[in-house]
C-alpha angles and dihedrals in degrees: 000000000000124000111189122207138168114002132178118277106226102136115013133284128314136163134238121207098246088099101312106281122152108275120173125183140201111219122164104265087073099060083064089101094045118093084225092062096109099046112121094226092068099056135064112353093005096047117130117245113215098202136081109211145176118214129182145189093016117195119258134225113210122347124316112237100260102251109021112149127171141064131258108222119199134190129204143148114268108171106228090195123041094255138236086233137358125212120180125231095027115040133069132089115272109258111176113206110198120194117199132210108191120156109334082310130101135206135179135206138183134200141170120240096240093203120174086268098053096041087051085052091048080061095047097040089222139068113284104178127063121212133284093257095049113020137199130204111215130210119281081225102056088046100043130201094308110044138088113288089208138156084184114026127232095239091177083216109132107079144339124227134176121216144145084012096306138117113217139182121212142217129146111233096060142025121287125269119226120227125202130228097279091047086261114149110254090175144240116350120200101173095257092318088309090121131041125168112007143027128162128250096223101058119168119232116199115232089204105041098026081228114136106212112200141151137211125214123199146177106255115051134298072070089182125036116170122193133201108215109200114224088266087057095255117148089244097178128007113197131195121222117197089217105182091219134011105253135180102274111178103167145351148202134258132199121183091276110006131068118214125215128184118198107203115183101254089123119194118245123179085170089076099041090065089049089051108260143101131319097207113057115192098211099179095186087071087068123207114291120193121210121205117195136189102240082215099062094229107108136055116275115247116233113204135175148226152140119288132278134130132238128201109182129016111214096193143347125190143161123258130184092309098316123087127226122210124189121193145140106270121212117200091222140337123285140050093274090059092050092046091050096039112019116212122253143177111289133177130221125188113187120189113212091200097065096015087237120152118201112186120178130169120262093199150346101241124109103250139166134162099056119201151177144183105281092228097066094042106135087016133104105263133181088209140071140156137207143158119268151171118277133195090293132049115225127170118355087253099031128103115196096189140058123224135205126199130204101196098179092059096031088236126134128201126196136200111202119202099201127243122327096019127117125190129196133203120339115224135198113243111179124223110241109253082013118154131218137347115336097003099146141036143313116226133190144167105249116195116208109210093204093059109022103230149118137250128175108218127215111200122174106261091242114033103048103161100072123098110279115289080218147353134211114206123201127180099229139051127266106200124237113276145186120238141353143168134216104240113186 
């Protein structure tokens, strides 16, 4: 059964026929007049979808594992107004998208993220707001008194978490927006006032302690900030880095008692921006510095170096006698020509605080990206990880059409290849009930069909992978290509 609300005004009214209320699309046709019409990441996989909807009792492929509960929630941008520039990974407004198991039974919902600049472009009836990486500053008077000055828009459109009781999407460059139970907008959240202008959108929570450790980076010093949340949502410890430049710093890695920064060279540079240019500048002889901090604040941050490279996504980060391990997905450089000419792939660094020695080495060839673990063992040492990856056949320049799973404790690799024409996103832990130990459940994943257009979430067994899908959830519709999500039970 589907039930269609609120949907984004772009041409005028029309009707469904799910009792005749106003429903109003965005196929991608409409995005003809945009200057962003001919940008990859609206169309297939990426295109933006115009419509909210409630489905319900989809129909199942295979047999549902007996006893899941919960809902994977998944953010992603999704524009609701053909834009005045488009640029992939960072625009689009946040859509979540939340599939329930309830049951035996699944559901799906979709909302858009109403931030303050959306809301201030619903007014308009057109896109305000240009792109990251060229921005636009729109008039006070178009925005009004409570929308986002700009010039870049908080899209809220990165993640989505649930912790101390609270929904949040995540992005970045702003604070995080707080979502209700039915995915409905509730507004801006600062932790009681704690926070005020920035908060990641890959923070860390802690599977001992319930704490979510983050960071925000900004423009003006102190460049890098890192917080410690305690499990009621409190800002239990605030902690100044003395970052030389303000760089790009997407994510970040967490131990049991250390946070990791690396500070790749995509430097930050507004100057160029109002010359026309960039904001983010790879400036390679700068080389790549880590920072390790004590998540308690009380001893002295450790600085290493290294040659550049730049890193997207940390898959895990853990102590080990003395030493600490970091897993993540390495980039040779910065920019869509380096990643063509080397793909990224899963890399390890162990850096040794006692001689400030830093030893990286490759754990394996494949393309991967999305790294991910099960959330019990984060900050922990694990034997497992999952990420996106190439299979047989390419498909689109962003798009990965395989899972992967890593045994790092053996050095062996499985894939699940979804066939041609098939792309697949970020593959998520979701734990058996009862279940025992690391790993000990499913992977699941959002897969797009290009034939049909349409979408399918994918439940594979943890660690076989490579078996056809213990089940699979159809919908009729697409759900466009995101960016992260979380199981919440």
């Amino acid at each position: 059964m589907q039930t269609r609300r609120h949907a984004v005004p772009l041409r005028g009214p029309q009707t469904d026929g799910a009792g005749g209320r106003p429903a109003h699309h965005l196929p991608v046709n409409d995005l003809a007049a945009s200057p962003a019409a001919d940008n990859p990441f609206l169309q297939g996989a990426y295109a933006p979808v115009g419509d909210e909807c409630d489905l319900s009792d989809l129909p199942v492929r295979g047999a549902l594992p007996e006893g899941l509960q919960g809902s994977f929630l998944r953010n992603g941008p999704n524009v609701a107004f053909p834009p005045l520039s488009y640029s992939y990974p960072f625009d689009g407004d946040g859509m979540v998208h939340a599939l329930s198991f309830r049951g035996g039974r699944v559901a799906y919902r979709n909302r858009f993220v109403e931030t303050r600049g959306l809301r201030a472009e619903r007014r308009a009836g057109r896109a305000l707001y240009g792109s990251v990486l060229a921005p636009v500053l729109p008039e006070p008077a178009l925005i009004g008194p409570d929308g986002d000055p700009g010039p870049i828009k908080n899209t809220a459109n990165t993640n989505v978490i649930h912790h101390a009781g609270r929904t949040l999407a995540l992005w970045e460059g702003g604070l995080p927006t707080e979502l209700g139970p039915q995915l409905e907008t509730i507004g801006l959240y600062d932790f009681d006032g704690q926070i005020t202008d920035a908060f990641t959108a890959h923070p860390k929570p802690d599977p001992a302690s319930g704490e979510l450790v983050a960071f925000r980076y900004r423009l003006r010093p102190p460049f890098l900030v890192g917080f410690v949340i305690d499990a009621e949502g409190r800002v239990a410890r605030r902690i100044e880095l003395e970052a030389p430049v303000p760089v790009m710093l997407h994510d970040f890695a967490a131990t049991a008692t250390h946070m990791v920064f690396f500070l790749c060279p995509v430097v930050l540079d507004p100057e160029a921006v109002a010359k026309g240019g960039s904001m983010l500048s790879w400036q390679p002889e700068r080389g790549t510095r880590i920072a390790v901090v004590p998540r308690d604040g009380a001893g002295p941050v450790r600085w290493f170096e290294t040659e550049p490279f730049f890193v997207f996504h940390f898959l895990n980060a853990f102590d080990a006698g003395g030493r600490i391990v970091v897993d993540y997905v390495q980039y040779a450089g910065f920019g869509p020509a380096v990643a063509a000419a080397a793909p990224p792939c899963l890399w390890r660094a162990e850096l040794d605080p006692g001689t400030g020695r830093v030893e990286r080495r490759p754990l394996s060839d494949r393309r991967a990206e999305f790294p991910r673990v099960d959330p019990a063992v984060l900050g922990r040492p694990n034997r497992h990880g999952w990420s996106t990856g190439n299979g047989a056949t390419p498909g689109h320049a962003a798009s990965f059409g395989a899972l992967i799973h890593y045994d790092l404790g053996s050095g062996a690799t499985e894939l699940h290849d979804f066939g041609p024409g098939q792309a697949v996103g970020e593959p998520v832990f979701i734990p058996r009930p009862g279940g025992k130990g690391e790993a000990d459940g499913w992977i699941g994943a959002w897969v797009y069909d290009q034939g049909s257009d349409t979408s399918r979430f994918v439940l594979l067994e943890a660690l076989a992978i490579g078996r056809p899908p213990v089940a699979e959830v159809m919908l009729p519709r697409r759900v466009p290509h995101g960016f992260h999500g979380n199981w919440v039970a």
